[in-house]
C-alpha positions as CSV (number, residue, x, y, z in Angstrom):
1,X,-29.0,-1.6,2.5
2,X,-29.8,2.1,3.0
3,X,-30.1,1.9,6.4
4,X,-26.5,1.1,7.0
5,X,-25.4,3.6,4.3
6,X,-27.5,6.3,6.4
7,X,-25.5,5.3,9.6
8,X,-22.1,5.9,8.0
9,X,-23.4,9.6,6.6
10,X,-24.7,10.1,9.7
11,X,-21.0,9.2,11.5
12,X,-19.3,12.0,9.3
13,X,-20.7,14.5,11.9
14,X,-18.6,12.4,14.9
15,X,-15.5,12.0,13.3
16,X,-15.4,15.8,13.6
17,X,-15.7,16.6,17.5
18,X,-13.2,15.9,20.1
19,X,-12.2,13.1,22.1
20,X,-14.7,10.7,19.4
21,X,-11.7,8.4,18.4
22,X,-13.1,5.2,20.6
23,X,-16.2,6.0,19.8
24,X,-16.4,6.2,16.2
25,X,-14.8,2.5,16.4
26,X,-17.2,1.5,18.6
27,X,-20.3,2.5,16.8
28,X,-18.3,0.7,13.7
29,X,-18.4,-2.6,15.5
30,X,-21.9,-1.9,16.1
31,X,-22.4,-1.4,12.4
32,X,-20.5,-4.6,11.9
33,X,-22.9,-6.6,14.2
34,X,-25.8,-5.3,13.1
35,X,-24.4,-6.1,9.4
36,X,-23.9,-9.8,10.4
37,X,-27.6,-10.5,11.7
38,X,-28.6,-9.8,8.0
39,X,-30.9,-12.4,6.4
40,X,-28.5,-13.8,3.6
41,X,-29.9,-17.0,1.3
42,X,-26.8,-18.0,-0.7
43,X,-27.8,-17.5,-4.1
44,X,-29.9,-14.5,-4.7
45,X,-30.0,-10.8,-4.4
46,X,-31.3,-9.8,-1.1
47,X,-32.0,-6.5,0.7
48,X,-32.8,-4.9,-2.0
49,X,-32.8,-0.9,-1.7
50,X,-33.1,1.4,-4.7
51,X,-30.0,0.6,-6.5
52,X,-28.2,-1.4,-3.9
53,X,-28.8,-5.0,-2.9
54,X,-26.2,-7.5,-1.8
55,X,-25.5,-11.2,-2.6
56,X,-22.9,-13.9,-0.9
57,X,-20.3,-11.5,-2.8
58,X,-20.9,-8.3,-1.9
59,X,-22.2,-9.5,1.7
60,X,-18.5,-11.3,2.4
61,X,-16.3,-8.6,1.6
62,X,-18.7,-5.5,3.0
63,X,-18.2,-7.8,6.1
64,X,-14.3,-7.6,5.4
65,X,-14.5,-3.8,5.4
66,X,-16.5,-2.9,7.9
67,X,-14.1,-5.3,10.1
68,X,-10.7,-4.2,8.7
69,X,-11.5,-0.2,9.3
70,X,-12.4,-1.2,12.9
71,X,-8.7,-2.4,13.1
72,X,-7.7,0.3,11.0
73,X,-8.7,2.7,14.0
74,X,-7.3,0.1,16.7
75,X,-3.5,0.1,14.9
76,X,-3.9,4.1,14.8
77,X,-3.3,4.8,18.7
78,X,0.0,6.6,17.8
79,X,-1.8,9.6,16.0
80,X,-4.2,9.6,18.9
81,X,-1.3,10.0,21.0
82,X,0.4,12.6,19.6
83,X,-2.8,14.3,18.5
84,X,-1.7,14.4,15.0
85,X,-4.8,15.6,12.9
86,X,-7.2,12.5,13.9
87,X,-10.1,13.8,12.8
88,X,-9.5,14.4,9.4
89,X,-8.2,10.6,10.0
90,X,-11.0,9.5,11.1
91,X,-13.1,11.6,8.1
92,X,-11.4,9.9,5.9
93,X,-11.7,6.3,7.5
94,X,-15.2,6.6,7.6
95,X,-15.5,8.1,4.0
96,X,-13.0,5.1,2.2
97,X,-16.0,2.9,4.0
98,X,-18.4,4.6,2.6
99,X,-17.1,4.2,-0.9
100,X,-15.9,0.9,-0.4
101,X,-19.4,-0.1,1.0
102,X,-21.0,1.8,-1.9
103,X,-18.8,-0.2,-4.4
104,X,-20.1,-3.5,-2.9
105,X,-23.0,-2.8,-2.3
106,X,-24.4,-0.9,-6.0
107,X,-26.0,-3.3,-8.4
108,X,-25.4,-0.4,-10.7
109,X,-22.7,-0.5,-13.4
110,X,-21.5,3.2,-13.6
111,X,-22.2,3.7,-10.0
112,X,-19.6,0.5,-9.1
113,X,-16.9,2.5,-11.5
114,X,-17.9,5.6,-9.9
115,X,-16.7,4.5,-6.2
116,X,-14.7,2.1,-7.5
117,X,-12.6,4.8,-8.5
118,X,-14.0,7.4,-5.2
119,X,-12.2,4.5,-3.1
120,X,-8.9,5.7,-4.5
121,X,-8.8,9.6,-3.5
122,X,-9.2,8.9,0.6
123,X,-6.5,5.9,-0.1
124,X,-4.0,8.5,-1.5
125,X,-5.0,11.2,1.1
126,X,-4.2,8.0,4.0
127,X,-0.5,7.9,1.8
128,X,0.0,11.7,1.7
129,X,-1.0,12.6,4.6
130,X,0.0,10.4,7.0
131,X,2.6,8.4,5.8
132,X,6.6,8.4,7.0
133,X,8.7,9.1,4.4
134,X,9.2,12.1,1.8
135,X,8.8,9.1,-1.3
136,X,5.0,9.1,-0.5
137,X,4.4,11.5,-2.7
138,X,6.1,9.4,-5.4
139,X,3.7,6.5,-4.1
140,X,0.6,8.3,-4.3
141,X,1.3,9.3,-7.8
142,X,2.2,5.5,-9.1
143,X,-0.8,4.8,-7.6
144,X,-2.7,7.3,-9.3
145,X,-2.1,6.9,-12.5
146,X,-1.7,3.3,-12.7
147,X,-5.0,2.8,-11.6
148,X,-6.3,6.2,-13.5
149,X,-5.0,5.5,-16.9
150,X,-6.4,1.8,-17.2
151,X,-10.0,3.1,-15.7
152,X,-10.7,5.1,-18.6
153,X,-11.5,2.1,-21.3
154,X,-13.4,0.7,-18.4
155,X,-15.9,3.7,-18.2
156,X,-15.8,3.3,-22.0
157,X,-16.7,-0.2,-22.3
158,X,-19.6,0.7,-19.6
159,X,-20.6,3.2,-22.1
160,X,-20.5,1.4,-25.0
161,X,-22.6,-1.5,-23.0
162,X,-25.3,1.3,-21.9
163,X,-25.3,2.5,-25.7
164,X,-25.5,-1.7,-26.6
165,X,-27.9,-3.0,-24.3
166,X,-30.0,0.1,-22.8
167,X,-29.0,-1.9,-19.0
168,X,-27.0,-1.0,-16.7
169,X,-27.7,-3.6,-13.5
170,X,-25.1,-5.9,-13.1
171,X,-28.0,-8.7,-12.2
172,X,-29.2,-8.5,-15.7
173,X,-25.9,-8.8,-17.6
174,X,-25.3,-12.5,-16.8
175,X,-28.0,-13.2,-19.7
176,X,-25.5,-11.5,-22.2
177,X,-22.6,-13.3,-23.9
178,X,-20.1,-10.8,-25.7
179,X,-17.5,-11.4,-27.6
180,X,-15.7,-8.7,-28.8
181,X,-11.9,-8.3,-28.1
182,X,-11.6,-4.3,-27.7
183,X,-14.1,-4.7,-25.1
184,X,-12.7,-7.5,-23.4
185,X,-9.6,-5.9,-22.7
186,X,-11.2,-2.4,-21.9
187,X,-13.4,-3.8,-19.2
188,X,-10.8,-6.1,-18.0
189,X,-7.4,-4.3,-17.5
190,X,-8.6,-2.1,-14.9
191,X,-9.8,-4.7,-12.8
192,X,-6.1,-6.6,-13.6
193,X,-4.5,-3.5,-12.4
194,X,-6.0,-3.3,-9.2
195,X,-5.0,-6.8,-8.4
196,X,-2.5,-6.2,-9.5
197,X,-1.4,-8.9,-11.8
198,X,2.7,-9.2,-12.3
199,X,3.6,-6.6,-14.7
200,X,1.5,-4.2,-13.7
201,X,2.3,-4.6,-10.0
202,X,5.1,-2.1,-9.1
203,X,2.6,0.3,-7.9
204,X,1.8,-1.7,-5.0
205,X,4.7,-2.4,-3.0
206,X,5.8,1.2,-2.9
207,X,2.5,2.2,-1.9
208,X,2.7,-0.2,0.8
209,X,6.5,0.9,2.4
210,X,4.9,4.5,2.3
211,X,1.9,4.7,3.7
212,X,0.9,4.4,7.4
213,X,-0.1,1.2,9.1
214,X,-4.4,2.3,8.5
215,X,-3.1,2.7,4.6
216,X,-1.2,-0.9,4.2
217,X,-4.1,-2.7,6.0
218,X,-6.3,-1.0,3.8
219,X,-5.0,-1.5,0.4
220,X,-3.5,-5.0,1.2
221,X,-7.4,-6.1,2.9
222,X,-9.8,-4.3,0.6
223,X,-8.4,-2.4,-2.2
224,X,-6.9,-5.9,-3.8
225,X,-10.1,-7.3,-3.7
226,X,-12.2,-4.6,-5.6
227,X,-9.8,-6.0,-8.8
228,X,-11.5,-9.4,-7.9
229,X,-14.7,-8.3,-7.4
230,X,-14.9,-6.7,-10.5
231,X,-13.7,-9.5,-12.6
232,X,-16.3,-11.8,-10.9
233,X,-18.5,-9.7,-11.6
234,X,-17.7,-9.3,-15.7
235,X,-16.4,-12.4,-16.6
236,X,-20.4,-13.3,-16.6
237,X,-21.1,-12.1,-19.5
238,X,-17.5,-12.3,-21.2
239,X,-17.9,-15.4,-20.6
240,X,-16.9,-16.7,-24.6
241,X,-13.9,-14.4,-25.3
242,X,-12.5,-14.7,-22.2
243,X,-12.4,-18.7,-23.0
244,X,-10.7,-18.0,-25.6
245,X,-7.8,-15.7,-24.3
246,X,-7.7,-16.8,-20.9
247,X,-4.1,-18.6,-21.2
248,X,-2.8,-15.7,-21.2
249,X,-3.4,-14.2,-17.9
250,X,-3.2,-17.2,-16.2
251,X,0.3,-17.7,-17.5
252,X,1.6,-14.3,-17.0
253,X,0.2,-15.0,-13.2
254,X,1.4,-18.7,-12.4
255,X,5.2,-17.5,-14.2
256,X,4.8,-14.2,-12.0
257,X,3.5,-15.3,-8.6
258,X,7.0,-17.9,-8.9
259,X,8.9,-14.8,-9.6
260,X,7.5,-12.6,-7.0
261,X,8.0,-15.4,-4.8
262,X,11.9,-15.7,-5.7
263,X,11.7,-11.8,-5.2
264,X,10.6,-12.1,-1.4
265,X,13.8,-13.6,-0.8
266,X,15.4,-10.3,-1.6
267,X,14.0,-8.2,0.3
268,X,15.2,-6.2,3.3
269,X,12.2,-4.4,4.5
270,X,9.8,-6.6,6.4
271,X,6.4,-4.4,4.7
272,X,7.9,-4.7,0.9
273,X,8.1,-8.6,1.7
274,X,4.6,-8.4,2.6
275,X,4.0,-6.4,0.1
276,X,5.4,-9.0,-2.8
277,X,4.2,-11.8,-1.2
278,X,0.4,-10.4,-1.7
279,X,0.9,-10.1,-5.4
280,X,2.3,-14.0,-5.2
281,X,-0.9,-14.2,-3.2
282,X,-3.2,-12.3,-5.9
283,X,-1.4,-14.1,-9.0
284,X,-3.2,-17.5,-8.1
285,X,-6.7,-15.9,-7.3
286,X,-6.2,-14.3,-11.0
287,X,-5.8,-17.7,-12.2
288,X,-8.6,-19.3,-10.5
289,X,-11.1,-17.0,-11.9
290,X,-9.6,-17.1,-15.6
291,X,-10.0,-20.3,-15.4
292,X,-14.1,-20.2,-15.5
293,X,-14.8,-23.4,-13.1
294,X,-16.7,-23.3,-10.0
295,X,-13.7,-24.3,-8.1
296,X,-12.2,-21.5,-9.3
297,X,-14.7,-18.8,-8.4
298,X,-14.9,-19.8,-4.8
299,X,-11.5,-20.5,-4.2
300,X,-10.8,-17.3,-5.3
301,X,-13.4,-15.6,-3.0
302,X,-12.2,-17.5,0.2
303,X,-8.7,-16.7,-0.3
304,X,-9.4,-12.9,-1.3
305,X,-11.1,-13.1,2.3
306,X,-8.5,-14.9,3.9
307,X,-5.7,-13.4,2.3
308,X,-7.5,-9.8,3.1
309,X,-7.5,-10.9,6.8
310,X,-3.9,-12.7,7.4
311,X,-2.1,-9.3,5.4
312,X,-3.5,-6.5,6.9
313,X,-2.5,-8.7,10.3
314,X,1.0,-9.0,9.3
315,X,1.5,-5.4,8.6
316,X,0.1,-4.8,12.0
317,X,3.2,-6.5,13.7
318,X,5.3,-5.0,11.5
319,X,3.9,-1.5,12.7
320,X,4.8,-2.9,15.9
321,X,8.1,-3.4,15.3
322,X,8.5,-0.1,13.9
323,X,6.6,1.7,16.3
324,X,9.7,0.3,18.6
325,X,12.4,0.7,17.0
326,X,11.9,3.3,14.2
327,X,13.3,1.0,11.3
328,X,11.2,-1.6,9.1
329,X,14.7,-3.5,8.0
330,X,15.2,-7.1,8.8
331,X,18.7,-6.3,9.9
332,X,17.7,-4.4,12.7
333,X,14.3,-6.3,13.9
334,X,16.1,-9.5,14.7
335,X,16.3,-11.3,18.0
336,X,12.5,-10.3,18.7
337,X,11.8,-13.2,20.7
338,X,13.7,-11.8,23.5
339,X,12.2,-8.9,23.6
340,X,8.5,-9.9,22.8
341,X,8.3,-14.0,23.1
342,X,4.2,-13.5,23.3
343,X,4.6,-11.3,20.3
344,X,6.4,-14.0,18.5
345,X,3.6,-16.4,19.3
346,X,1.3,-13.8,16.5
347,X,4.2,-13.4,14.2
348,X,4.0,-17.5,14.5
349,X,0.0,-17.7,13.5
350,X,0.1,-15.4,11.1
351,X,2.7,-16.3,9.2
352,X,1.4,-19.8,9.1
353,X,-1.6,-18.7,8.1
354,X,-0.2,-16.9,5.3
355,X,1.8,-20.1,3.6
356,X,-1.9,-21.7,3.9
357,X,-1.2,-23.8,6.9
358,X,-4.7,-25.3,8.5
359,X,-7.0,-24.0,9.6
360,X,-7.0,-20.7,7.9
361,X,-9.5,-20.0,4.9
362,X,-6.0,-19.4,2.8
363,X,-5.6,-23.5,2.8
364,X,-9.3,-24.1,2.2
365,X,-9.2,-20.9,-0.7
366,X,-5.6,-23.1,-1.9
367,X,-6.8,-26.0,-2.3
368,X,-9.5,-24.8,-4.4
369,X,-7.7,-23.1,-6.8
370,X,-5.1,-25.6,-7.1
371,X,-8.1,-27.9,-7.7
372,X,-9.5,-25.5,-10.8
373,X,-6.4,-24.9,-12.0
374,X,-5.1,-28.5,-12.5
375,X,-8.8,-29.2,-13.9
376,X,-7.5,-26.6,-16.5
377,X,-3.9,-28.3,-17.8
378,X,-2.3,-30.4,-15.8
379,X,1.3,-28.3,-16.3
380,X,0.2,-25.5,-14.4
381,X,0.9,-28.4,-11.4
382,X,4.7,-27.3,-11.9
383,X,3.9,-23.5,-11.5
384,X,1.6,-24.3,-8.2
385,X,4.2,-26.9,-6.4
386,X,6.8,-23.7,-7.0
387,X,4.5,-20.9,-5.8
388,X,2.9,-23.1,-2.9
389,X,6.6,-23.8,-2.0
390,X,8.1,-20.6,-2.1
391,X,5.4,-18.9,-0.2
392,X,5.9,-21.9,2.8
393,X,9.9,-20.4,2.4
394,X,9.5,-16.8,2.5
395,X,7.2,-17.1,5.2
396,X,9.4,-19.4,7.2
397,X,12.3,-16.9,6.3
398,X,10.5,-13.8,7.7
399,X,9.7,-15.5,10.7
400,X,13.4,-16.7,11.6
401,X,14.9,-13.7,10.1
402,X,12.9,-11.0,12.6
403,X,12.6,-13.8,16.0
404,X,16.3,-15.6,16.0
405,X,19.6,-14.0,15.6
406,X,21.5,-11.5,18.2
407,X,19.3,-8.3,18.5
408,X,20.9,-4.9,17.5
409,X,23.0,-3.5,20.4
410,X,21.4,0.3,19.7
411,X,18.2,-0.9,21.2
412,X,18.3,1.5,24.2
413,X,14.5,1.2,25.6
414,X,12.0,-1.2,24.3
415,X,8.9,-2.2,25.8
416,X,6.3,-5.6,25.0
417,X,2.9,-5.4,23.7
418,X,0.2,-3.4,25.1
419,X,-3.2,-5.4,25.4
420,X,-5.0,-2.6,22.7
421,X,-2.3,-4.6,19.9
422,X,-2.7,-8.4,21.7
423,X,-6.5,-7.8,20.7
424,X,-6.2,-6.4,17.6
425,X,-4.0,-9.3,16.3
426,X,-6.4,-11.6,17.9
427,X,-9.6,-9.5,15.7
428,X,-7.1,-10.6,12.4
429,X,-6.9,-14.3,13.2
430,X,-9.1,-15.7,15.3
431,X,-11.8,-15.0,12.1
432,X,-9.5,-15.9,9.6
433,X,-9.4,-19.2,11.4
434,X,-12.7,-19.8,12.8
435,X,-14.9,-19.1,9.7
436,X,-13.1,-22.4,8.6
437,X,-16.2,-24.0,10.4
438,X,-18.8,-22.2,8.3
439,X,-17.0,-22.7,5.3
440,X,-19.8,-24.1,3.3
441,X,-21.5,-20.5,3.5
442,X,-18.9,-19.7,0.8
443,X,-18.4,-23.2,-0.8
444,X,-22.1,-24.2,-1.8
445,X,-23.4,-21.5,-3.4
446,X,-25.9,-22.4,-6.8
């Protein structure tokens, strides 16, 4: 694991000469391949490195990272165009990576709260710095401190565990059953936040309409998932408390995910309906893993995958769209389809992918947690039928909102896709919908 930890520091140096914006991406996709041809057995540790190893976990969404900051760079062509500051861009591509990696990667308690937290600073700098509007700053800050002022009763639960238990490797604390409620909730809430469960949520769509296309596909394909990483990763050895106060978060996220999916309907920016509908998204994974079942678990890994693939996609074509016509509203972007019909074929498969049409790993991560969660009570059916319905509706209503309908007359030049955004759309699905064949990687794991 040091090896590719050792390329990425070694990459820093690249990011800051001229003309090195292909090539950084290209040496990532060489990373990413030689990533891939790691020997991975499904149920242990492997690769084992001082403090970093990697499991069926880590190894998944490493895979996701490495992959989504290689599109990260491909959606970015405008600031290579107008010059503006890329290599401090790509700097801080490659150092979220690094952090992100690190995160995934540590086997280390501290050290996973240490980057989990690193991850944020190059996320707010993407926001600051390179976003459109003068609200970013706004954004960065409810970003901050949401995910700030949670994270310290997580590094004092760590503590208190370290003071407890005189461990801090993650492998070792799945022989531990705790149950104490301060720390529950201390070691918990961060990881809720980060989601983000509903409630707790409203830092994520405006960090979303504010930051550039490289920021939405970040936080939407990674940064979601480090909230479910973590919890996988605890609710091992919380595992007797959290049977006892699990209702509760799986309540608040079944009667939120409907409400965020009402919400969609609302909107008038194409990234904020993104946006809500990947809390809708995130609200079912939280209730999959509260629920403590095997179904659960990898349903909620398999859709974190999926889901991380089919969103940062979407806001891709929604970049397009604005890199057109300078607006992100729904009022503006209609009558698409005859202007881009091939780009309406992308909007098509990736906005079926997202309401968990086949074959995309959403409808295989679905299932799943609809599976666990109706193992669970039976009522939560009610909440699921509503959720799964709505997100079918605001999906549909995206699509025939942006493609049909007369286009607006102020349009004065457009131009279709270039083949650089035809590839990087097919990079989002074609993996989102082929790794349907190797499901069992994820489903058969003990």
């Amino acid at each position: 694991m040091m090896k590719f930890f050792f390329f990425l520091i070694f990459m820093i140096p690249l990011c800051l000469l001229k003309n090195m914006f292909w090539l950084v991406q290209m040496m990532l996709f060489m990373l990413m391949f030689m990533f891939m041809n790691l020997s991975m057995t499904i149920d242990l540790y492997k690769n084992m490195s001082y403090m970093m190893s990697c499991d069926i976990l880590s190894y998944g969404l490493i895979l996701l990272s490495i992959w989504i900051s290689i599109l990260m760079i491909m959606a970015s062509e405008n600031l290579f165009k107008l010059n503006f500051y890329i290599n401090y861009f790509l700097f801080n591509v490659i150092f979220l990576l690094l952090m992100l990696y690190l995160t995934f990667s540590t086997m280390n308690m501290f050290m996973f709260y240490l980057f989990f937290e690193g991850s944020l600073i190059p996320t707010l700098m993407l926001i600051i710095g390179w976003g459109y509007q003068p609200e970013r700053i706004q954004a960065g800050m409810y970003l901050l401190f949401y995910t700030l002022f949670v994270s310290l009763p997580l590094l004092m639960g760590i503590f208190y565990l370290f003071n407890d238990l005189n461990c801090m490797l993650i492998y070792f604390l799945k022989f531990i059953n705790l149950n104490m409620y301060m720390l529950y909730f201390s070691m918990i809430l961060a990881f809720l936040v980060k989601m983000p469960m509903y409630f707790v949520h409203l830092w994520l769509p405006k960090a979303h309409v504010e930051a550039p296309v490289s920021g939405s596909m970040i936080l939407a394909g990674i940064m979601l998932k480090l909230g479910g990483y973590g919890l996988m990763r605890l609710m091992i050895f919380l595992q007797e408390i959290n049977m006892k106060l699990n209702y509760i978060w799986i309540v608040i996220s079944l009667l939120g995910g409907f409400y965020i999916s009402l919400k969609c309907f609302c909107q008038v920016d194409i990234k904020s309906l993104i946006a809500y509908s990947s809390v809708a998204h995130m609200s079912i994974v939280i209730s999959g893993l509260m629920v403590m079942n095997y179904w659960g678990f990898i349903g909620s890994y398999i859709l974190m995958i999926g889901h991380g693939l089919c969103s940062s996609g979407m806001f891709c074509l929604a970049n397009i769209s604005y890199e057109r016509l300078h607006s992100r509203s729904l009022y503006i972007n209609k009558g698409m389809m005859n202007f881009m019909p091939s780009m309406s074929l992308w909007w098509f498969l990736l906005l079926s992918s997202n309401m968990a049409a086949p074959p995309s790993m959403n409808l295989m991560g679905e299932i799943s947690l609809i599976n666990s969660l109706m193992s669970w009570s039976w009522l939560s059916m009610i909440m699921l039928m509503l959720v799964s319905f709505f997100s079918a509706g605001y999906s549909l209503y995206l699509y025939s909102f942006i493609q049909h309908g007369k286009y607006y007359s102020g349009i004065y030049s457009y131009y279709t896709g270039v083949s650089r955004e035809y590839l990087m759309l097919f990079l989002h699905w074609f993996p989102l919908n082929i790794m349907v064949l190797k499901i069992d990687y994820s489903m058969i794991w003990f």
